[in-house]
PAZAKE-764341 format. One record per atom (N, C-alpha, C, O): residue in one letter; x, y, z. Coordinates in nm, 4 decimals. Each point is the difference from the previous one (the first is absolute). Layout:
// residues N
<'A'; <X; Y; Z>>
...
This chain:
// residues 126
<'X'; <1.1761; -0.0132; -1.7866>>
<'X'; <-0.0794; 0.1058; 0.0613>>
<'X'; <-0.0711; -0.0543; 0.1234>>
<'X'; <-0.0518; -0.1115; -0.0064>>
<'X'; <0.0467; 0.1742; 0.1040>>
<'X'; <-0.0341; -0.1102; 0.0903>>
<'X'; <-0.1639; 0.1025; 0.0504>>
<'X'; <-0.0396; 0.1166; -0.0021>>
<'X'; <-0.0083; -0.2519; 0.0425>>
<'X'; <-0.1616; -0.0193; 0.0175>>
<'X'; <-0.0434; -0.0083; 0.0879>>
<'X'; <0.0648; -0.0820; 0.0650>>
<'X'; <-0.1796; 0.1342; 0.0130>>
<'X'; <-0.0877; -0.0444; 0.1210>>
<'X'; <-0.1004; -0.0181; -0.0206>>
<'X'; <-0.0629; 0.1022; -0.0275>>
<'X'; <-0.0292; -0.2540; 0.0261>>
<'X'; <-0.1375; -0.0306; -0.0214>>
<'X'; <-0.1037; -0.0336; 0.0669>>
<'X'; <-0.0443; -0.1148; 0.0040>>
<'X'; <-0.0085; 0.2233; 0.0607>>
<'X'; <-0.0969; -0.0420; 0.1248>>
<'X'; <-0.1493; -0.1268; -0.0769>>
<'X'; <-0.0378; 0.0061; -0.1170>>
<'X'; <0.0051; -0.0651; 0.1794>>
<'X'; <-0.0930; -0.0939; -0.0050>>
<'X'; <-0.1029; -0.0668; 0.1692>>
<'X'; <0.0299; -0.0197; 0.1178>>
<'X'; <-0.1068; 0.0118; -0.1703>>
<'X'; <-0.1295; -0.0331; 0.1125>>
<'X'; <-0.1006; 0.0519; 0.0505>>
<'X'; <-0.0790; -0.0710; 0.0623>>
<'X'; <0.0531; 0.2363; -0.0800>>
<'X'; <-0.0744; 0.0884; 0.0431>>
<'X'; <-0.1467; -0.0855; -0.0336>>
<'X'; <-0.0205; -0.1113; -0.0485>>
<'X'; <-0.0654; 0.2137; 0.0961>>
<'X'; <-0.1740; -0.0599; -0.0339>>
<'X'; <-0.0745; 0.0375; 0.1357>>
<'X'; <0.0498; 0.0110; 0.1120>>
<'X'; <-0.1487; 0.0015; -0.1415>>
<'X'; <-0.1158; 0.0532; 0.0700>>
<'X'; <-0.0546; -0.1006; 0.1017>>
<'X'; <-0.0936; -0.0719; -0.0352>>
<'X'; <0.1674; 0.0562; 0.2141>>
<'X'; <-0.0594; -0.0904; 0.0673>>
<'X'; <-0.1112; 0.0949; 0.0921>>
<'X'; <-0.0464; 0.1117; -0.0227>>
<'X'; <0.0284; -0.1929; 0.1194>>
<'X'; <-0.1013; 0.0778; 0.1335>>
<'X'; <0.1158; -0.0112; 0.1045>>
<'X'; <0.1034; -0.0667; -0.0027>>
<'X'; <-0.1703; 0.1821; 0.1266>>
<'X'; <0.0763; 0.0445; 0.1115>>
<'X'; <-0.0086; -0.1538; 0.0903>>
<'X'; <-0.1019; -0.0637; 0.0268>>
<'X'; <0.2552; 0.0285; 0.0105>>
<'X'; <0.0462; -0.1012; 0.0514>>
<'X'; <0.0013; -0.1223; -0.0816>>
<'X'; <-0.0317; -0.1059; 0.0542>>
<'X'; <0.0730; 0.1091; -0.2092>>
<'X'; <0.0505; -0.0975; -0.0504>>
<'X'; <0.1462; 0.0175; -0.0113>>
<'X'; <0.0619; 0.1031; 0.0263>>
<'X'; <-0.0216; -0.1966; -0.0615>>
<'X'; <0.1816; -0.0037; -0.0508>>
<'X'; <-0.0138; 0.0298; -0.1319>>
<'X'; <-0.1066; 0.0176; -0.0592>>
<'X'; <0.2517; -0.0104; 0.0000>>
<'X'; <0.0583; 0.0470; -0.1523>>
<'X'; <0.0867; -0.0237; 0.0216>>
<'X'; <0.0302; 0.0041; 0.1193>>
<'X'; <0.0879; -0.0525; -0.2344>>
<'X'; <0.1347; 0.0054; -0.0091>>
<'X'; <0.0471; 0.0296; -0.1322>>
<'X'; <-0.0257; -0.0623; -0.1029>>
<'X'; <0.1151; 0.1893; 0.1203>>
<'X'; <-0.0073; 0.0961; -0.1087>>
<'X'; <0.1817; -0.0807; -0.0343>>
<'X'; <0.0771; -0.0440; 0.0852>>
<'X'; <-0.0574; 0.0494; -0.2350>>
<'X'; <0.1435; -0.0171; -0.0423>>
<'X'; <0.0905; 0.0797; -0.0529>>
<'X'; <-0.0344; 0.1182; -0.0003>>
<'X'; <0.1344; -0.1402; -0.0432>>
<'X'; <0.1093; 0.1363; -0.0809>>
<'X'; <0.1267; -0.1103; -0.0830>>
<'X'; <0.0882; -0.0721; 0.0467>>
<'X'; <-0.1255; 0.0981; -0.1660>>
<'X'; <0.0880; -0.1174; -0.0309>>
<'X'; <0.0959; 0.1166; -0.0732>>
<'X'; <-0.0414; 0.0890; -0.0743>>
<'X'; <0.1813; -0.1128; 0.1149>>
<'X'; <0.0940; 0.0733; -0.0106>>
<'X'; <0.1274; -0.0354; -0.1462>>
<'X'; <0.0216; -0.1189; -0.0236>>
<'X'; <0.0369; 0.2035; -0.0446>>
<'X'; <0.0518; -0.0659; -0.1218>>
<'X'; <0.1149; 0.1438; -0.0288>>
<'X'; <0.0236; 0.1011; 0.0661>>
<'X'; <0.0256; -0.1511; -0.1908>>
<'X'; <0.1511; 0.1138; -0.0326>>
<'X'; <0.1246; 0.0801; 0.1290>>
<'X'; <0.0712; 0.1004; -0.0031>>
<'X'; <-0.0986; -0.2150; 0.1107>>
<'X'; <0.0870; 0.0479; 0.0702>>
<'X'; <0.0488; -0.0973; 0.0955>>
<'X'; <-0.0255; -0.1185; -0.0213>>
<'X'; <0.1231; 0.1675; 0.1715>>
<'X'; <0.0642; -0.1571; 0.0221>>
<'X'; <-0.0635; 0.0304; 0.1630>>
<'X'; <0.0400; 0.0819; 0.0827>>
<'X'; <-0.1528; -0.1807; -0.0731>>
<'X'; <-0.1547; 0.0336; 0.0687>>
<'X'; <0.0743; -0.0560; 0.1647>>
<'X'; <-0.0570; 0.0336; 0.1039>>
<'X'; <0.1339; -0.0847; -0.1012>>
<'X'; <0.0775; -0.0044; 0.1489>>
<'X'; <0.0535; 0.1428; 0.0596>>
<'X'; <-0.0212; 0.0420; 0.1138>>
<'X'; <0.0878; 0.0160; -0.2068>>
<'X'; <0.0149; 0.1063; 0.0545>>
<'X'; <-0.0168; 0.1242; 0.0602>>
<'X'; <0.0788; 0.0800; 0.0505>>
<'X'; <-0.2364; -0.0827; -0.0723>>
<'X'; <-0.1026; 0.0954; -0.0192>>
<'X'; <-0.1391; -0.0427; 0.1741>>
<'X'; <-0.0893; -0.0770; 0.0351>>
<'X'; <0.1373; 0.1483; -0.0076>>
<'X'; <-0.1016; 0.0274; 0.1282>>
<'X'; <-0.1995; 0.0274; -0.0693>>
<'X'; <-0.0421; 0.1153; -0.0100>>
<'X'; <-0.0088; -0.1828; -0.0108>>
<'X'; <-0.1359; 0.0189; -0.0551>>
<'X'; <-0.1261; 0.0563; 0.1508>>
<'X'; <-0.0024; -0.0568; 0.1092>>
<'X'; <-0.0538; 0.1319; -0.1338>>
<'X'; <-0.0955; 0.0706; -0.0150>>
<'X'; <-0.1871; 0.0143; -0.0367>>
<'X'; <-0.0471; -0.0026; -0.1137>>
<'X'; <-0.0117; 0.0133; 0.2081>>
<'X'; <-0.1630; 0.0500; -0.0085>>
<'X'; <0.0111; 0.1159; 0.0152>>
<'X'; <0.0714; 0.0614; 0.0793>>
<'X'; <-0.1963; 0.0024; -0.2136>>
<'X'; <-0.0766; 0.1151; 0.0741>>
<'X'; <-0.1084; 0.0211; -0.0546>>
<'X'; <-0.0432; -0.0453; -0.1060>>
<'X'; <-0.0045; 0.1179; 0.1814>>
<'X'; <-0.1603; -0.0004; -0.0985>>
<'X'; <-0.0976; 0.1408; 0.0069>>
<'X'; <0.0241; 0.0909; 0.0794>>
<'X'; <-0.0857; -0.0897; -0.1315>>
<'X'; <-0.0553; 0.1408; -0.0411>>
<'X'; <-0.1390; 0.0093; -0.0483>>
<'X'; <-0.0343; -0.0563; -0.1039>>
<'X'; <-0.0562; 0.1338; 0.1848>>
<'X'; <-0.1580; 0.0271; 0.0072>>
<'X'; <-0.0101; 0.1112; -0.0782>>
<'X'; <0.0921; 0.0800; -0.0168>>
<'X'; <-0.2240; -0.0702; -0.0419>>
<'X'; <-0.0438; 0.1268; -0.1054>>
<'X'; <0.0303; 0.1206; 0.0842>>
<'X'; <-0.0189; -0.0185; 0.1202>>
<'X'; <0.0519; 0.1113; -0.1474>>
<'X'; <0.0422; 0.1051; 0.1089>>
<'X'; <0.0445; 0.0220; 0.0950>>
<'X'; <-0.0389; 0.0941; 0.0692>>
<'X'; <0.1794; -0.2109; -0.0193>>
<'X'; <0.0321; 0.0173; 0.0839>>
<'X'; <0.1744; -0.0383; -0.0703>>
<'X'; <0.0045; -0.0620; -0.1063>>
<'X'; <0.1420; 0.1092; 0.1830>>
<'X'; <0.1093; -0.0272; 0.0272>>
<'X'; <0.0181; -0.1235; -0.0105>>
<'X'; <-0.0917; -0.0645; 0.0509>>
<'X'; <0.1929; -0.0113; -0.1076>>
<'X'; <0.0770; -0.0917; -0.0117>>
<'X'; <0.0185; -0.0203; 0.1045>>
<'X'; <0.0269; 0.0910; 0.0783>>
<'X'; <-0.0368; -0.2410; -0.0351>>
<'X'; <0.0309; -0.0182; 0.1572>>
<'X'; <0.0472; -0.1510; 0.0044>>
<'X'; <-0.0606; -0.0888; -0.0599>>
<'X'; <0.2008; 0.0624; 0.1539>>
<'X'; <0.0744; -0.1335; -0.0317>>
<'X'; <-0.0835; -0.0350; 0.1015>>
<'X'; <-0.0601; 0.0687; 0.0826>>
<'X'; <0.0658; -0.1964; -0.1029>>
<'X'; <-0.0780; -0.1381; 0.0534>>
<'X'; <0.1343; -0.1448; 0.0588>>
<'X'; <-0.0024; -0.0691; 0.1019>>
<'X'; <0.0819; 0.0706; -0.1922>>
<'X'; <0.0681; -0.1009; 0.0925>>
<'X'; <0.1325; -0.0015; -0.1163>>
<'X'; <0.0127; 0.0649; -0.1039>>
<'X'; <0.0687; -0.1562; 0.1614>>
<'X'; <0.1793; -0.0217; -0.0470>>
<'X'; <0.0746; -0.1263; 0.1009>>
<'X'; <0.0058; -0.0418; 0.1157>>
<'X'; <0.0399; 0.0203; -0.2431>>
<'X'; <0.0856; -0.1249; 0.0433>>
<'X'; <0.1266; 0.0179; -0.0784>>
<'X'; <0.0158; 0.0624; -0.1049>>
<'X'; <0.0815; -0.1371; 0.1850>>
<'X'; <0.1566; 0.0468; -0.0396>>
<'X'; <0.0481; -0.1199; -0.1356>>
<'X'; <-0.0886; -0.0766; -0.0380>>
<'X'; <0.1977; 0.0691; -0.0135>>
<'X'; <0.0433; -0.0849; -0.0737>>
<'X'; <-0.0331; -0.1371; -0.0054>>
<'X'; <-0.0396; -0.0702; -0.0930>>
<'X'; <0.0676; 0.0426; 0.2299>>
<'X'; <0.0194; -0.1586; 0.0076>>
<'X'; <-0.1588; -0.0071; 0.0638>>
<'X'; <-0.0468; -0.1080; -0.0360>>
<'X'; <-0.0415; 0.1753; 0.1083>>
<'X'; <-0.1001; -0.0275; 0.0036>>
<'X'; <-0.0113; -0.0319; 0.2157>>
<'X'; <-0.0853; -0.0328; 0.0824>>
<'X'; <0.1914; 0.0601; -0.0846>>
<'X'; <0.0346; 0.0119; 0.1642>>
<'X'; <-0.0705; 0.1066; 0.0832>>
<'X'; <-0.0742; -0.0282; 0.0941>>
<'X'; <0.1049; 0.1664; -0.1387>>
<'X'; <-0.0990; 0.1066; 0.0873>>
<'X'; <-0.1185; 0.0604; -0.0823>>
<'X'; <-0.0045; 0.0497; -0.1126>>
<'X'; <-0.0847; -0.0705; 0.2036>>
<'X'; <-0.0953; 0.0928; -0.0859>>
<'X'; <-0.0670; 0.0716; 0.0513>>
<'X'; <0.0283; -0.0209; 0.1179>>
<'X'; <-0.1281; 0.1224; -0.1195>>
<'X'; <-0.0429; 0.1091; 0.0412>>
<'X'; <-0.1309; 0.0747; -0.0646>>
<'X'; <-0.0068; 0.0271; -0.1199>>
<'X'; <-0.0900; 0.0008; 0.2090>>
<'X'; <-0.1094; 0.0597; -0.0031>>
<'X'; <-0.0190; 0.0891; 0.0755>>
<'X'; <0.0378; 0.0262; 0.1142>>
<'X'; <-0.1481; 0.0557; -0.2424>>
<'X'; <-0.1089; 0.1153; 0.0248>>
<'X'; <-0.0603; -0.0337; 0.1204>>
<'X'; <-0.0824; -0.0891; -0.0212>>
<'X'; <0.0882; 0.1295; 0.1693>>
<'X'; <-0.1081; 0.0154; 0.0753>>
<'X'; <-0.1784; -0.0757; -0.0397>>
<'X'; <-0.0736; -0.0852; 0.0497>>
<'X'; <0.0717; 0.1582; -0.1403>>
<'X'; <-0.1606; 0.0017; -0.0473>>
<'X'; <-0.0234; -0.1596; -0.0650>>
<'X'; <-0.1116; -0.0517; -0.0062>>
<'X'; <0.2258; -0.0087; -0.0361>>
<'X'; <-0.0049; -0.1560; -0.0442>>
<'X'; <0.0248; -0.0664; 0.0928>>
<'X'; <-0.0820; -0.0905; 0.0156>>
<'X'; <0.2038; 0.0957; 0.0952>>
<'X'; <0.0616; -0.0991; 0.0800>>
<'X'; <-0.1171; -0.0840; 0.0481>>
<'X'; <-0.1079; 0.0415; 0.0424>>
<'X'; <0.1512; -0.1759; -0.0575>>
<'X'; <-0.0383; -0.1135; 0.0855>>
<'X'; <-0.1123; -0.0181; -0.0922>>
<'X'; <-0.0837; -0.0876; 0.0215>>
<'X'; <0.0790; 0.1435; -0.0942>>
<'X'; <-0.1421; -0.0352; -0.1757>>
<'X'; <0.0514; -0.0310; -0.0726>>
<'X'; <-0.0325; -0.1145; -0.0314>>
<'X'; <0.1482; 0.1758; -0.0561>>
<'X'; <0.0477; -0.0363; -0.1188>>
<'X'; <0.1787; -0.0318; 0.0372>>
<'X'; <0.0674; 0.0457; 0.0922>>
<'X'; <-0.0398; -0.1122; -0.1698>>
<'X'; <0.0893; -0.0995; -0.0139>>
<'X'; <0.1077; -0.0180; -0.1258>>
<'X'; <-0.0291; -0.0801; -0.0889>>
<'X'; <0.1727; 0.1665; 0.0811>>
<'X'; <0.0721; 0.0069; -0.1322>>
<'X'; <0.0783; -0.1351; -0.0124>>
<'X'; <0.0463; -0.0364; 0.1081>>
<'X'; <-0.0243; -0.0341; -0.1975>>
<'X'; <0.0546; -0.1283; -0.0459>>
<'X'; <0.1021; 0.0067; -0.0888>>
<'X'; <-0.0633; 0.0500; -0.0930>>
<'X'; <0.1606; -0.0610; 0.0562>>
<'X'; <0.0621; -0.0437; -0.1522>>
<'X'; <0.0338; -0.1085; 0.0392>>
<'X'; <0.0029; -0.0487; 0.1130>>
<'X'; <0.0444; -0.0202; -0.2894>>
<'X'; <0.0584; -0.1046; -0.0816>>
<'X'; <0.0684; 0.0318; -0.0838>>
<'X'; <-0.0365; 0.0287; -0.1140>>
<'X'; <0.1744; -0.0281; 0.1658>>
<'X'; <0.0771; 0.0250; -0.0944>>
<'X'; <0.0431; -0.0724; -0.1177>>
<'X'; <0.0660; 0.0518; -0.0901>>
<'X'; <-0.1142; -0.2037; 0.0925>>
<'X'; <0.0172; -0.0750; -0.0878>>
<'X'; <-0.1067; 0.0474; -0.1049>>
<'X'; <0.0223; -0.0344; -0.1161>>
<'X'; <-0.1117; 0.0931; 0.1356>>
<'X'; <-0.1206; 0.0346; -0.1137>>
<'X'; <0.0200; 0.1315; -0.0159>>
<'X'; <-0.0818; 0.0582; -0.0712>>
<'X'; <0.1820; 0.0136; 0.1259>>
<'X'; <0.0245; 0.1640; -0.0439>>
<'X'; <-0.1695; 0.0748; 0.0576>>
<'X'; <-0.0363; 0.1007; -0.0608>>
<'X'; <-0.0302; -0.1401; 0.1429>>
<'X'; <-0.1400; 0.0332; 0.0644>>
<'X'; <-0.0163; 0.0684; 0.1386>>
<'X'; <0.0661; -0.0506; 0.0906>>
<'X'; <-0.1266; 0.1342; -0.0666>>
<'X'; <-0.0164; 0.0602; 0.1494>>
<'X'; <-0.1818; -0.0108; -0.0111>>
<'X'; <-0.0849; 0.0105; -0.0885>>
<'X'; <0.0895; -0.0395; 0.2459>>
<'X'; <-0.1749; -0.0221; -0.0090>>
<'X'; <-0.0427; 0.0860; 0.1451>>
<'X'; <0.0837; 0.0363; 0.0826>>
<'X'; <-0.2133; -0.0153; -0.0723>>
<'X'; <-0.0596; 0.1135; 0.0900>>
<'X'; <-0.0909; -0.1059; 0.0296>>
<'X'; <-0.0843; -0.0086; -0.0893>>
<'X'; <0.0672; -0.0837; 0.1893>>
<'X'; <-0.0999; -0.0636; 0.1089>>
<'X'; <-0.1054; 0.1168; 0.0585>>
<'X'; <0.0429; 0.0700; 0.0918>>
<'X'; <-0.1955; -0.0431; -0.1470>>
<'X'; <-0.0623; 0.1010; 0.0738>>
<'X'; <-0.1241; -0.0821; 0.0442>>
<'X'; <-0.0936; -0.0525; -0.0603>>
<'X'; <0.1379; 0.0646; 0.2131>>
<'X'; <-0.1753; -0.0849; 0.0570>>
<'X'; <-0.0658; 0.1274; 0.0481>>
<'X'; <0.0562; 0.1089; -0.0111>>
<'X'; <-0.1894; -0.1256; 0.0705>>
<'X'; <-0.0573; 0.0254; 0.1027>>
<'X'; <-0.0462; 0.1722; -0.1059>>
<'X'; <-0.0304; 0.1091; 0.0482>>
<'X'; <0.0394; -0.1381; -0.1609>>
<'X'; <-0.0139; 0.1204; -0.0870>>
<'X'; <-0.1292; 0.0792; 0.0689>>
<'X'; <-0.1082; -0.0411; 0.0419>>
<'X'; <0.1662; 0.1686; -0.0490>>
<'X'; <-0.1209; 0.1149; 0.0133>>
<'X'; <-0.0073; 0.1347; -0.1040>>
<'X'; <0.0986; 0.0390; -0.0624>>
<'X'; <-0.2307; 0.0243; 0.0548>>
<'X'; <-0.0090; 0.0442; -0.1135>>
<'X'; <0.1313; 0.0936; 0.0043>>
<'X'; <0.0689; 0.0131; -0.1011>>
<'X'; <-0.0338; 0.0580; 0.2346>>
<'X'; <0.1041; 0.0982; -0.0635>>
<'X'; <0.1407; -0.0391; -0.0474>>
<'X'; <0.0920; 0.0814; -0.0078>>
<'X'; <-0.0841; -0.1816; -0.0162>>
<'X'; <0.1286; -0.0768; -0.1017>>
<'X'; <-0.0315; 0.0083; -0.1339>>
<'X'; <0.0951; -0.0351; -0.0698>>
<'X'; <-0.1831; 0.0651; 0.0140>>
<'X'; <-0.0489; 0.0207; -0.1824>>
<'X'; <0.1128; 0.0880; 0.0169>>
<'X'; <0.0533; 0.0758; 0.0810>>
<'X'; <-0.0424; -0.1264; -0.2049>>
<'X'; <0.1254; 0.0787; -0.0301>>
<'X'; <0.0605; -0.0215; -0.1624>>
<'X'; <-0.0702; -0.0938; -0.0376>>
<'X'; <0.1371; 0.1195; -0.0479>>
<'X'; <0.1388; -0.0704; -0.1103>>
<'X'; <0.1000; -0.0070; 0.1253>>
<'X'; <0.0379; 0.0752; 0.0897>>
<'X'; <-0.0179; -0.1958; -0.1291>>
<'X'; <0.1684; -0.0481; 0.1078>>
<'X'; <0.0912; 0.0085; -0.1191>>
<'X'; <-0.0289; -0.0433; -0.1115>>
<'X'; <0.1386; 0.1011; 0.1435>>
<'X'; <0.1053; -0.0254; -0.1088>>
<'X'; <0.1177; -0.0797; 0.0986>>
<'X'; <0.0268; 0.0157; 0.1191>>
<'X'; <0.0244; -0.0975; -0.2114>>
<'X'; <0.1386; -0.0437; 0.0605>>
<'X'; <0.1308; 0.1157; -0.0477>>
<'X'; <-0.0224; 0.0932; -0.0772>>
<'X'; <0.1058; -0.1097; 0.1151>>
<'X'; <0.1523; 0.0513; 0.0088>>
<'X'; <0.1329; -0.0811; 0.0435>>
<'X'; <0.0138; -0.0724; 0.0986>>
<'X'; <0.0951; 0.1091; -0.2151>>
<'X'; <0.1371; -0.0372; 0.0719>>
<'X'; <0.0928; 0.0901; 0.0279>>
<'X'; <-0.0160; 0.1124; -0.0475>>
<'X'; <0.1049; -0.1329; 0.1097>>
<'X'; <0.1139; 0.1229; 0.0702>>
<'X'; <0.1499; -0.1016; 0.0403>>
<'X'; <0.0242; -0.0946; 0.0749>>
<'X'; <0.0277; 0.1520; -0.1422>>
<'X'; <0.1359; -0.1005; 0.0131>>
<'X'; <0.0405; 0.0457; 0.1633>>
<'X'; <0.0180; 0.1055; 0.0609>>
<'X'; <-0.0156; -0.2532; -0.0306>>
<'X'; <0.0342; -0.0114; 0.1425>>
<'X'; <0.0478; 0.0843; 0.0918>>
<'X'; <-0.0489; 0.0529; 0.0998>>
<'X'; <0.2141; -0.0484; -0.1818>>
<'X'; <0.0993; 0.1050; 0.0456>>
<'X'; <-0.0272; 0.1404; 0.0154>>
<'X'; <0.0647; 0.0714; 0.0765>>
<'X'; <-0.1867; -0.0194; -0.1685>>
<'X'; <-0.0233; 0.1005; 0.0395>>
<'X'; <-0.1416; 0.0345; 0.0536>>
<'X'; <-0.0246; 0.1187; 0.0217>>
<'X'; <-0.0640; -0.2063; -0.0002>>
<'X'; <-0.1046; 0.0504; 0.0922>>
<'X'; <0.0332; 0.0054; 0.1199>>
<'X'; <0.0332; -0.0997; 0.0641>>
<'X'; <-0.0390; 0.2478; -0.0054>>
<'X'; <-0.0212; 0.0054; 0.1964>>
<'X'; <-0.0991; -0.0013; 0.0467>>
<'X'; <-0.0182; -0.0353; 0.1165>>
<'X'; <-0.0878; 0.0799; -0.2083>>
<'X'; <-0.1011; 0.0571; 0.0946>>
<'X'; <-0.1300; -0.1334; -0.1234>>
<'X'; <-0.0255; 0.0224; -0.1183>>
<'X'; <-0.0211; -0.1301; 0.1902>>
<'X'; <-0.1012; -0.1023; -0.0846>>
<'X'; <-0.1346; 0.1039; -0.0281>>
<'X'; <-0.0807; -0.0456; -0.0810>>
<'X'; <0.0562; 0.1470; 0.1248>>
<'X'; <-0.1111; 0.0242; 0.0005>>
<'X'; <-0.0045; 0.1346; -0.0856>>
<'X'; <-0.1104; 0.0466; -0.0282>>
<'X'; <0.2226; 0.0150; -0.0125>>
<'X'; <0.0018; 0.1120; -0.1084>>
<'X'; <-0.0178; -0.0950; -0.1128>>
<'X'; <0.0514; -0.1089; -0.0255>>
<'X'; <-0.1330; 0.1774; -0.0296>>
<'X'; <-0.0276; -0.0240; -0.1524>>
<'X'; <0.1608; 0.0271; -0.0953>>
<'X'; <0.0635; -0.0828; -0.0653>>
<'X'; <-0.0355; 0.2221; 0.0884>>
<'X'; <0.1292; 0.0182; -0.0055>>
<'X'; <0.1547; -0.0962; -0.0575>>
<'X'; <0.0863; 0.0024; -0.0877>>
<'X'; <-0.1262; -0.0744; 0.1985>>
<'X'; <0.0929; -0.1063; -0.0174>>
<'X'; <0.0097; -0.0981; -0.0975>>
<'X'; <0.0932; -0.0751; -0.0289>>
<'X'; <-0.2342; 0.0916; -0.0295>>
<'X'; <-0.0161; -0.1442; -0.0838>>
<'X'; <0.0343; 0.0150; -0.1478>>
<'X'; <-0.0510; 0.0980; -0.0544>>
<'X'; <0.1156; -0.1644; -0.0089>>
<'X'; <0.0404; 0.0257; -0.1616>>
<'X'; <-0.0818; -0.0619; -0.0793>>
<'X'; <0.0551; 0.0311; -0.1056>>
<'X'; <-0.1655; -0.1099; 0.0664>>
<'X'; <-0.0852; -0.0790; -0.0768>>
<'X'; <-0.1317; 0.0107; 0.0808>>
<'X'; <-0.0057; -0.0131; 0.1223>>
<'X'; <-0.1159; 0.0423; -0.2161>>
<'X'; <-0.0803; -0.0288; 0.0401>>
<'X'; <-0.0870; -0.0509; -0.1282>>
<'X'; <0.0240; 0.0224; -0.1186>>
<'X'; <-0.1551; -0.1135; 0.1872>>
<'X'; <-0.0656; -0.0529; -0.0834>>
<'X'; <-0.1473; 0.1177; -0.0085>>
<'X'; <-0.0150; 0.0996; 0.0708>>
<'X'; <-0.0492; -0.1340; -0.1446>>
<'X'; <-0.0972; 0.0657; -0.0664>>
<'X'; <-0.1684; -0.0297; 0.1200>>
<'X'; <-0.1090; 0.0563; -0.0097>>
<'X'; <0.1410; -0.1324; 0.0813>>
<'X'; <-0.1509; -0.0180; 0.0933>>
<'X'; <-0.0854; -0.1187; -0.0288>>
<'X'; <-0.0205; -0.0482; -0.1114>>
<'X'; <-0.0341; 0.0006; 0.2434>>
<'X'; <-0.0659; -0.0685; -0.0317>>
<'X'; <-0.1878; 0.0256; 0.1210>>
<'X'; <0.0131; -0.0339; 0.1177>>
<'X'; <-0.1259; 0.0762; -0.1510>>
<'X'; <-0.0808; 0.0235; 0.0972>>
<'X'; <-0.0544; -0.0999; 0.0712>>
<'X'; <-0.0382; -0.1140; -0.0261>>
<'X'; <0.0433; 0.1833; 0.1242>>
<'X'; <-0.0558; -0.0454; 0.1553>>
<'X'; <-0.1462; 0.0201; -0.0076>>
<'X'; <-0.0156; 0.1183; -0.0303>>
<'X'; <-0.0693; -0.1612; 0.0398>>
<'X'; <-0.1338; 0.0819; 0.0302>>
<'X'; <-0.0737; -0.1114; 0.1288>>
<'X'; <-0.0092; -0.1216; -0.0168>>
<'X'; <-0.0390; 0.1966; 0.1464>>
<'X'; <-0.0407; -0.0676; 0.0958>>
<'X'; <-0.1412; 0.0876; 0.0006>>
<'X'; <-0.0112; 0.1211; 0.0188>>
<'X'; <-0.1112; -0.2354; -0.0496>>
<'X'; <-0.1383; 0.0301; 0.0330>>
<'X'; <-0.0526; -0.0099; 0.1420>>
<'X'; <-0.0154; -0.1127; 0.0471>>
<'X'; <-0.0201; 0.2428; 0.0414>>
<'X'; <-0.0810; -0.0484; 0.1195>>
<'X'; <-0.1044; -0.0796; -0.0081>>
<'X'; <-0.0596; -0.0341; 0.1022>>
């Protein structure tokens, strides 16, 4: 059965770092294009960033670029979210996601993604 396990969330202040994890399982984790997104009390699901198989292209939300930072290890079946320069409107649950390669077009539809994990919170204090 395959698994997504977010880990790292916690309550910093505006302009610290975090590095959030997704440890990935029941499936064959190369093949699978992984996935951020994250989600505020009353607001839309909104992607945050993506990286491809091998960990070659990756791609961001506007609202993160040049702040946060997507990583995998495929030897640890892991995708990680680098978030500096945090500000409060990033609180959020981040969930990770996978989407088999071959068929994601679009990194930033939710749509696309076949696994997701359960969340892990963001909370940024001014």
């Amino acid at each position: 059965q395959e698994h997504l396990i977010e880990s790292g969330g916690g309550l910093v202040q505006a302009g610290d770092s975090l590095r959030i994890s997704c440890a990935a399982s029941g499936f064959s984790f190369t093949d699978y294009a992984m996935g951020w997104f994250r989600q505020a009390p009353g607001k839309e699901r909104e992607w945050v960033a993506a990286i491809s198989w091998a960990g070659v292209r990756t791609y961001y939300a506007d609202s993160v670029k040049c702040r946060f930072t997507i990583s995998r290890d495929n030897t640890k079946n892991t995708v990680y979210l680098q978030m500096n320069t945090l500000k409060p409107e990033d609180t959020a649950a981040y969930f990770c996601a996978a989407g088999h390669e071959s068929r994601v077009l679009n990194y930033g539809s939710g749509a696309q993604y076949d696994y997701w994990g359960r969340g892990t919170q963001v909370t940024v204090s001014s």
